[in-house]
C-alpha positions in Angstrom: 0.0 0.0 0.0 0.7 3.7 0.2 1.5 3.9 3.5 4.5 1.1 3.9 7.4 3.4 3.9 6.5 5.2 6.8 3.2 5.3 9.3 4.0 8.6 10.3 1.9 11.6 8.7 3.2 11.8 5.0 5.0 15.4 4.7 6.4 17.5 1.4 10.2 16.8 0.3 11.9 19.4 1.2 14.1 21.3 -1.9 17.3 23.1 0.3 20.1 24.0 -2.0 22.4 26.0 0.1 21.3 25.4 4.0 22.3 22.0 4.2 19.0 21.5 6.2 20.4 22.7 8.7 18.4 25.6 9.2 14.8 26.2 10.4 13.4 26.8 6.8 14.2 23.2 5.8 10.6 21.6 7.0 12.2 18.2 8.0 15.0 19.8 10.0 12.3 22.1 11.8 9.9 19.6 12.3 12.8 17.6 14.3 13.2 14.6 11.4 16.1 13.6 9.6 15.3 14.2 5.7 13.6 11.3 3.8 13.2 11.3 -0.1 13.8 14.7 -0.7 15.2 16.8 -3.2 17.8 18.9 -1.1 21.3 19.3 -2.4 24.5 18.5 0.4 21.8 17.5 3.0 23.4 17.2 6.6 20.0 16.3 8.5 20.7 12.8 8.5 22.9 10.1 10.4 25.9 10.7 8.8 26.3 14.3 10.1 24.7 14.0 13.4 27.8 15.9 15.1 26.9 18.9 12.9 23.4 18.7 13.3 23.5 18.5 16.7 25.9 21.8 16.6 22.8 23.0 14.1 20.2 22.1 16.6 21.8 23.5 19.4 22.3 26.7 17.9 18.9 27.6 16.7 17.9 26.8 20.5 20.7 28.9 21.5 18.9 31.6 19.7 15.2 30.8 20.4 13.9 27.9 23.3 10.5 27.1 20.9 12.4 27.1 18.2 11.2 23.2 17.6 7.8 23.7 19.5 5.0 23.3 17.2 4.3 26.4 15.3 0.7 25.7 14.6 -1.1 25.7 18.1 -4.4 24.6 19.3 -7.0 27.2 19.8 -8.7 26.9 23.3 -10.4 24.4 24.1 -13.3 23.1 22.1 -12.0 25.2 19.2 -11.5 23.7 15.8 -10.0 26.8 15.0 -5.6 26.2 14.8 -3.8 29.5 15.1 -0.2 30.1 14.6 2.3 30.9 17.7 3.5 33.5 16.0 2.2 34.5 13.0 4.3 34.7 9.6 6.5 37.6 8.3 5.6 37.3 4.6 6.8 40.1 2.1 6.1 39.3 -1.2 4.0 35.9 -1.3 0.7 38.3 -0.8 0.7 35.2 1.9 -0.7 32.7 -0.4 1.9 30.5 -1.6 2.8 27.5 0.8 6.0 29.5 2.5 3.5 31.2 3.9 3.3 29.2 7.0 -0.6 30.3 7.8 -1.5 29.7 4.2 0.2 26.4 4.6 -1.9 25.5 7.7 -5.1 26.8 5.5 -5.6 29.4 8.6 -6.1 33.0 7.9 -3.1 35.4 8.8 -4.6 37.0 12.2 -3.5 40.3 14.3 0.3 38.8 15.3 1.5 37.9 12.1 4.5 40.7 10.6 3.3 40.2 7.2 3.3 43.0 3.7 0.5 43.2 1.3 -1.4 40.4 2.7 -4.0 38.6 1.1 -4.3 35.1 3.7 -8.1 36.9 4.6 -11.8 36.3 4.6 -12.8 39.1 2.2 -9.5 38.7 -0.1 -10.6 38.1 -3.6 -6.9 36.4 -4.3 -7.6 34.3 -1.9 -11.4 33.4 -3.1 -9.8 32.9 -6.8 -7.0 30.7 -5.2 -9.7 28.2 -3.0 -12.1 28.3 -6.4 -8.8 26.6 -8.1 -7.9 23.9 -5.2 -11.2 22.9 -5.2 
């Protein structure tokens, strides 16, 4: 079947060219997970460089403590609705490509999120053309 490689939640390949996944963009590296059938180039977030990726890891909690936290949290309790930590700081995405991390989570950008030119709301026609298509 589908599922034999792995029984965890399937998740995208990541594509990291220059970060050696070792850096909180690459999804697998921020999710905590070594990288699995993706398409990086000089990947390090694997076995083989677990010194250096230990070194990576310890950095980014140098710098931030819920660095690997979830980013998407629960809303309280009872709500279905997930809302992000911290919000995204989108500049040129009009928030709806899948870097957008709210976007990605299909969850409106709300008041905390740092982001330009937005269009990740209700009322956004982008975004109404955008759903129409994934449909």
């Amino acid at each position: 079947g589908e599922f034999s490689e792995s029984a965890s939640r399937p998740r995208k390949p990541c594509n990291c060219t220059k970060s050696l996944c070792l850096k909180l963009y690459c999804d697998c590296f921020a999710n905590g997970e070594f990288c699995n059938n993706c398409n990086c180039t000089n990947c390090y977030n694997n076995l083989e460089h677990e010194n250096e990726r230990q070194k990576a890891i310890k950095a980014c909690l140098d710098r931030n403590p819920e660095a690997f936290k979830p980013k998407i949290g629960k809303g309280k309790e009872g709500e279905s609705d997930r809302r992000h930590s911290k919000g995204c700081n989108c500049k040129r995405s009009g928030c709806l490509k899948n870097y957008c991390e709210c976007y990605e989570a299909k969850i409106m950008c709300s008041s905390i999120c740092k982001c330009i030119g937005c269009k990740n709301f209700e009322e956004s026609p982008e975004r109404k053309t955008l759903m129409h298509l994934a449909d």
